[in-house]
BAMI-166378 format. One record per residue (C-alpha): residue number from 1; y, z, x. Coordinates in steps of 0.25 Angstrom, whole numbers, plus 5000, padded with zeros to 4 digits. Each point is the difference from the previous one (the first is absolute). Example, Ala and Ser with C-alpha at 12.3 -4.5 7.8 and 13.67 -1.06 7.14 Angstrom:
atom resi 1 north 4982 up 5031 east 5049
atom resi 2 north 5014 up 4998 east 5006
end
This chain:
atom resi 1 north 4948 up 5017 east 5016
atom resi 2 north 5006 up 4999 east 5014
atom resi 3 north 5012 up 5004 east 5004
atom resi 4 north 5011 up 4998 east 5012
atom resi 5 north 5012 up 5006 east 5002
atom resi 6 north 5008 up 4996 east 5011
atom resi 7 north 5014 up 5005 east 5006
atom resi 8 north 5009 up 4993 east 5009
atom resi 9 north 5013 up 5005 east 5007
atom resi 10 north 4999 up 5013 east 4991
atom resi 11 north 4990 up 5012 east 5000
atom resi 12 north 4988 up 5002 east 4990
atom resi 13 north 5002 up 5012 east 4991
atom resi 14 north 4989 up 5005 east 4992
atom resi 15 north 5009 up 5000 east 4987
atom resi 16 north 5002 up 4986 east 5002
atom resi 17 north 4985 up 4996 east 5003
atom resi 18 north 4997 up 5009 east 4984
atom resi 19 north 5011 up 4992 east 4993
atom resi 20 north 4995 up 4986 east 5005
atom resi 21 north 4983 up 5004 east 4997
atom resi 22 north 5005 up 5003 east 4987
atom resi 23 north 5007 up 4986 east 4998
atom resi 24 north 4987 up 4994 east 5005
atom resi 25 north 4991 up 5008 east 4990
atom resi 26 north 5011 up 4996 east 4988
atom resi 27 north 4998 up 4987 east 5002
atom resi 28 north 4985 up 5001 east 5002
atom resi 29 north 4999 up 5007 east 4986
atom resi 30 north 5006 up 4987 east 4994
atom resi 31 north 4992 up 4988 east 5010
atom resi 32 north 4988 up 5002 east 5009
atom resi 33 north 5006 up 5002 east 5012
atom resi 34 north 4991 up 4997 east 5013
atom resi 35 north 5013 up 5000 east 5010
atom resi 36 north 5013 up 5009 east 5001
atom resi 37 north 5010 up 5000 east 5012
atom resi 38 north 5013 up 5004 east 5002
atom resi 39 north 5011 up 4998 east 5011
atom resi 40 north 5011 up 5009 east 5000
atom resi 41 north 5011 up 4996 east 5010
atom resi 42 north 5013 up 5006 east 5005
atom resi 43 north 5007 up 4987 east 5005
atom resi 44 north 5011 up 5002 east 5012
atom resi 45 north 5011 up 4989 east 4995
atom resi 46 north 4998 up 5001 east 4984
atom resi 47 north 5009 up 5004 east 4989
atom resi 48 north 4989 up 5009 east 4996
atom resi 49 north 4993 up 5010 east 5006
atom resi 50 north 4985 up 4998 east 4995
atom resi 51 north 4993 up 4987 east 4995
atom resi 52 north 4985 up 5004 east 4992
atom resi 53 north 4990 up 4988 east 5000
atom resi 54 north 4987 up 5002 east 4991
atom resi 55 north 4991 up 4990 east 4999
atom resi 56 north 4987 up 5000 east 4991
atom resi 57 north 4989 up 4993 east 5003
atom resi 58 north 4990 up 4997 east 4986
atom resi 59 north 4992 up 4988 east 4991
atom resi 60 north 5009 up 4988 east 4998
atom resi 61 north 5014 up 5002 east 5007
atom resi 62 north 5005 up 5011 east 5010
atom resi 63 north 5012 up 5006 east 4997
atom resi 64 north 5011 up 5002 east 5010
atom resi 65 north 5014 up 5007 east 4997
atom resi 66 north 5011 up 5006 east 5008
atom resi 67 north 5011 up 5009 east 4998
atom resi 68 north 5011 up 5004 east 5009
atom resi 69 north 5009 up 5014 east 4998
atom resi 70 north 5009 up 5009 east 5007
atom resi 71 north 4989 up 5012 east 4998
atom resi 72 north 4985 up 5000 east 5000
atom resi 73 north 4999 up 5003 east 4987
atom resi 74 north 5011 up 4990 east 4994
atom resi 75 north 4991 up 4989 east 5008
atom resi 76 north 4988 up 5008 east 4994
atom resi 77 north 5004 up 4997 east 4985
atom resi 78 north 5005 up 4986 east 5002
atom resi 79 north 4985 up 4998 east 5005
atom resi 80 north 4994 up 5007 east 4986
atom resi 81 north 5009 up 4993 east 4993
atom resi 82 north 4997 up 4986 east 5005
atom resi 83 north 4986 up 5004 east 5002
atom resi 84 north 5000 up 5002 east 4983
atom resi 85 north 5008 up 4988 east 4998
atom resi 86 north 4989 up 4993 east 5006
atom resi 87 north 4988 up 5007 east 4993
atom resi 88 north 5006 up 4999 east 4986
atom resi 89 north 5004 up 4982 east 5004
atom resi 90 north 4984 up 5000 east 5002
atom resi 91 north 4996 up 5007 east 4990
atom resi 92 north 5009 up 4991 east 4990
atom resi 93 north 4995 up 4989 east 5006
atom resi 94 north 4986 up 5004 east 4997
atom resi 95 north 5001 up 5002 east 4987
atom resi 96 north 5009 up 4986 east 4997
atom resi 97 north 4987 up 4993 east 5008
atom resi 98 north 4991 up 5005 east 4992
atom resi 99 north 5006 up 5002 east 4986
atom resi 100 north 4997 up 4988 east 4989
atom resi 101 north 5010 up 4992 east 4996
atom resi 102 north 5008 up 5003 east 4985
atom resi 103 north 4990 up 4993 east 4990
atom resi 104 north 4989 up 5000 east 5005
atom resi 105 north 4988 up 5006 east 4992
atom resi 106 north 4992 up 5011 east 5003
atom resi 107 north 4986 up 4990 east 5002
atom resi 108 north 5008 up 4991 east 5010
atom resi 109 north 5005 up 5009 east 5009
atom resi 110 north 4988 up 5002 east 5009
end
């Protein structure tokens, strides 16, 4: 998996760059994951300080969240939390494709 990690209008600190890696691997334990970046930005003229941007880049769809906060770990769980939200949508979705339909016997399911 490759990963990016990239800081505007703030500085990078080595806790941060820890806490995102293991968000990437999270979700790679879940879907296989070729892609992970992350922006984490300090806007000037914002109602909040930091604004955390992941995107995930696999088989089928990419996911993209975003998650605004007033600290970087308040932005840091609004990210995880979307990030789940995302990975439990697609995994139910997965199952309701492939499941069979009530009824249906055994030999004709496929």
């Amino acid at each position: 998996m490759i990963t990016h990690i990239q800081y505007f209008g703030c500085d990078a600190r080595p806790d941060w760059d820890e806490k995102l890696e293991a968000l990437f691997f999270e979700a790679r334990q879940h879907l296989p994951v070729t892609d992970a970046s992350a922006r984490v930005e300090e806007p000037k003229n914002a109602t909040y300080r930091y604004r955390i941007s992941l995107s995930l880049k696999l088989p089928g769809p990419d996911i993209q969240v975003h998650a605004d906060g007033y600290t970087f770990n308040e932005a840091l769980i609004g990210v995880s939390a979307a990030i789940r939200q995302k990975l439990k949508a697609r995994a139910a979705k997965a199952t309701r494709n492939t499941a069979a339909t009530r009824g249906v016997k055994a030999a004709h399911r496929g």
